[in-house]
N, C-alpha and C positions, 0 to 999 in steps of 0.2 A: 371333293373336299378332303382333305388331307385329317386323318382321324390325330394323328399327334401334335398339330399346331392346331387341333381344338379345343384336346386334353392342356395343353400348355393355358389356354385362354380359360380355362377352367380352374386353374391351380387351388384357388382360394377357399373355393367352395369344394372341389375335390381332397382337397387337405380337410377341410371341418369334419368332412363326413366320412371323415377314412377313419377319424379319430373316434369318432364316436362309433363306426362300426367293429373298431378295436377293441374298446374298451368293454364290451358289450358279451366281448367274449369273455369276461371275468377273469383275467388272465393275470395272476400275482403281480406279473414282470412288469403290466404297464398301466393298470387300472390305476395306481397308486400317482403315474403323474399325470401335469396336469397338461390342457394342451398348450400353452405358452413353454414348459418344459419341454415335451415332445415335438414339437413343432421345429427346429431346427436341423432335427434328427429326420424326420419325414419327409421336407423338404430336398434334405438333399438323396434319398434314396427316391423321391419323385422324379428328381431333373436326373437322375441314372439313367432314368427309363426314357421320362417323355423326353429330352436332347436326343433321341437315336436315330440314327441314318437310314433312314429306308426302311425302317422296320427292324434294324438289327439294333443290337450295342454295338455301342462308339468300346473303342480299345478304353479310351478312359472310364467308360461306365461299366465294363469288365471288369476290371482293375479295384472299386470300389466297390462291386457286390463280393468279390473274390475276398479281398482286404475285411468287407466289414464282417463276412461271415467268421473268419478266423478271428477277428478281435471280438466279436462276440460269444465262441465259444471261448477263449483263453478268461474270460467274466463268467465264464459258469453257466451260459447258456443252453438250451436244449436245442435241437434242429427245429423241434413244432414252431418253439417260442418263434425261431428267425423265420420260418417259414409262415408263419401265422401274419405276420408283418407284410408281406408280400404277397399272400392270397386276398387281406383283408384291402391291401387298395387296387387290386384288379378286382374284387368285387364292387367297390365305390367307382370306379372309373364304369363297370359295366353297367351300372345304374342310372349316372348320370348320363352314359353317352347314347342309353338305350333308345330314349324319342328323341332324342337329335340327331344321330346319324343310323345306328346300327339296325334300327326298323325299316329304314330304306336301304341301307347298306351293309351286307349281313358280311361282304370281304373286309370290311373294316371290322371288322368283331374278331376276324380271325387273324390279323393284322395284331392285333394288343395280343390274342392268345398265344402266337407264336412267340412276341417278347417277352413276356411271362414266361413261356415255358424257356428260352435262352437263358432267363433270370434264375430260373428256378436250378439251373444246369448250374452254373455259377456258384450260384447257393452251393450244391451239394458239394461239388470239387471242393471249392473253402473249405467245407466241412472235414470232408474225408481225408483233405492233403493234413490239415489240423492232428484230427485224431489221428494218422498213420505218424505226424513228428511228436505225436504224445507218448504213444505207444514205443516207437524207436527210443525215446529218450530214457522210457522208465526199463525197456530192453539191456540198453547202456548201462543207465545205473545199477540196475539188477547183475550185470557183467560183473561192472567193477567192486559190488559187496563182495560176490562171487570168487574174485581172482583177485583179492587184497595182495599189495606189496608191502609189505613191512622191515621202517629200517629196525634191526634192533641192536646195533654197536655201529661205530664207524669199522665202514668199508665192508658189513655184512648185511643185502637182505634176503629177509622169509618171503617166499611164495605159500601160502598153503593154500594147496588145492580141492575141493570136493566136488564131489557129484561127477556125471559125466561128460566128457569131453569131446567133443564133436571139432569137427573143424573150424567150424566160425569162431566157436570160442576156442581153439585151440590159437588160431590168429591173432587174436583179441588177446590172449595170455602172451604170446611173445610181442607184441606191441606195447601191452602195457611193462614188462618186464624190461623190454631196451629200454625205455623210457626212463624207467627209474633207474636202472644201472647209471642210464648216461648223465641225471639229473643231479643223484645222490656220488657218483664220481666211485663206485664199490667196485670192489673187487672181485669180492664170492658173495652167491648167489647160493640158496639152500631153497628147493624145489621141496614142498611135501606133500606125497603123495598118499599119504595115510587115507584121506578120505575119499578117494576117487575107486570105487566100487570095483572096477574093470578096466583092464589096459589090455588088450589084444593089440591086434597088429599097427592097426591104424593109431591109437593113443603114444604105442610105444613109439612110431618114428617122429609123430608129433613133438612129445619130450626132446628128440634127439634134434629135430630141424630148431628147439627152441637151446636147450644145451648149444649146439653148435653157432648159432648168431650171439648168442652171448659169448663165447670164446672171439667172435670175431670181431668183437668193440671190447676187446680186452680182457674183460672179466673169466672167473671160473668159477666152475659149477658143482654145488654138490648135491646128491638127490637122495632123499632119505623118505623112509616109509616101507621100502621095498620088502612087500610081507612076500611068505614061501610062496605062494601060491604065483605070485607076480614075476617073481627070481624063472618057477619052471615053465612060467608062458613064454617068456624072453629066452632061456636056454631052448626051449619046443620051436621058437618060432625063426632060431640061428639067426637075433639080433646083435648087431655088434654094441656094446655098452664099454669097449676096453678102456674109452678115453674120456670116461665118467666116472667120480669118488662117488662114491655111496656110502649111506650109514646105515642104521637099521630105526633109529630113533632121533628127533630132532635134538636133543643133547649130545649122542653123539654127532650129530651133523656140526654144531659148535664147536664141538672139540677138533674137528675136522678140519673146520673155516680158519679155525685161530693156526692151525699148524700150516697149513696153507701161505696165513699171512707172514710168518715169522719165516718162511725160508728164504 
């Protein structure tokens, strides 16, 4: 006997009692509906399972624990919560199918737990692939607080930059920076470096591979901040800066921009 075109003959009575073994767990998320509410929602997370091919998920029934996990965490849900949902009808499935088949047929028992456990695989991916485009995205956004472009006249903008600058985000600053040169149609560009703790060797050619792409969509560049200390790492480390304006303070960097523009 085929243990999933039993469960399938079961649906009705296995859907009442899934509900009730749910609810049972006092669980905020679902005690509150009702099962006419819930019910179309369970159904289709039933036929994920019991439609599957030989014991496996079907591509489509993949596709739909994968899907529902991620739109249920983007709702604010907890992994228990979605996980709770799909222990509690492998527990109802194993109750009702316990004297009908699995006391004689203990390989069909292991049959449901193998898909369960594919399920549960499923589940988690969802989850994880979710949380990692959550996390990359508030990464992002924390970039761009980070490495703000600002226009502040026509044909001039500020970068100012703080913190420290690694490579990723040193990529991520000349990305965002052609971006705005090319959007905002500017000229000069004022780098400030006042808040960026440490420039050794690696920051310094960062700046210069970012200087040098913006010379090559047109624009020019001025870099101002350049405290003493910064000046004798650059002279110590026999950088070439010759084909860089510099200021020492973002007013003078304006004054710089505007003389620039007028030649």
């Amino acid at each position: 006997m085929e243990i999933f075109q039993v469960v399938r003959d079961y649906e009705e009575q296995i859907l009442k009692d899934w509900y009730a073994c749910l609810i049972s767990y006092n669980t905020e998320r679902y005690s509150n509906l009702s099962f006419e509410e819930f019910e179309p929602r369970m159904r289709n997370i039933f036929n994920s399972l019991a439609n599957c091919e030989q014991g496996k998920l079907t591509t489509e029934g993949k596709n739909f624990i994968y899907s529902l996990a991620q739109e249920r965490m983007s709702q604010d849900y907890n992994f228990w919560e979605l996980l709770t949902v799909f222990r509690t009808l492998r527990q109802t499935i194993s109750k009702i199918m316990e004297p009908i088949i699995f006391a004689n047929d203990f390989s069909q028992y292991e049959k449901v737990t193998r898909l369960f456990e594919e399920a549960y695989q499923r589940l988690s991916e969802g989850y994880l692939d979710y949380q990692i485009s959550v996390i990359e995205a508030l990464h992002k956004n924390l970039l761009e607080l980070s490495t703000p472009v600002i226009p502040v006249e026509d044909n001039i903008l500020v970068m100012p930059l703080i913190g420290t600058i690694d490579t990723f985000r040193a990529d991520q600053i000349m990305e965002s920076i052609l971006q705005e040169v090319t959007s905002h149609q500017a000229e000069v560009v004022i780098i400030d470096i006042t808040g960026v703790p440490v420039v050794d060797t690696a920051v310094a050619n960062h700046l210069l591979r970012t200087v040098r792409a913006i010379k090559l969509i047109g624009g020019k560049c001025v870099l101002v901040g350049v405290r003493p200390e910064i000046a004798q790492t650059i002279v110590r480390l026999n950088l070439s800066f010759t084909d860089l304006d510099t200021a020492s303070t973002l007013n003078k960097g304006l004054d710089l921009a505007h003389k620039m523009l007028n030649k």
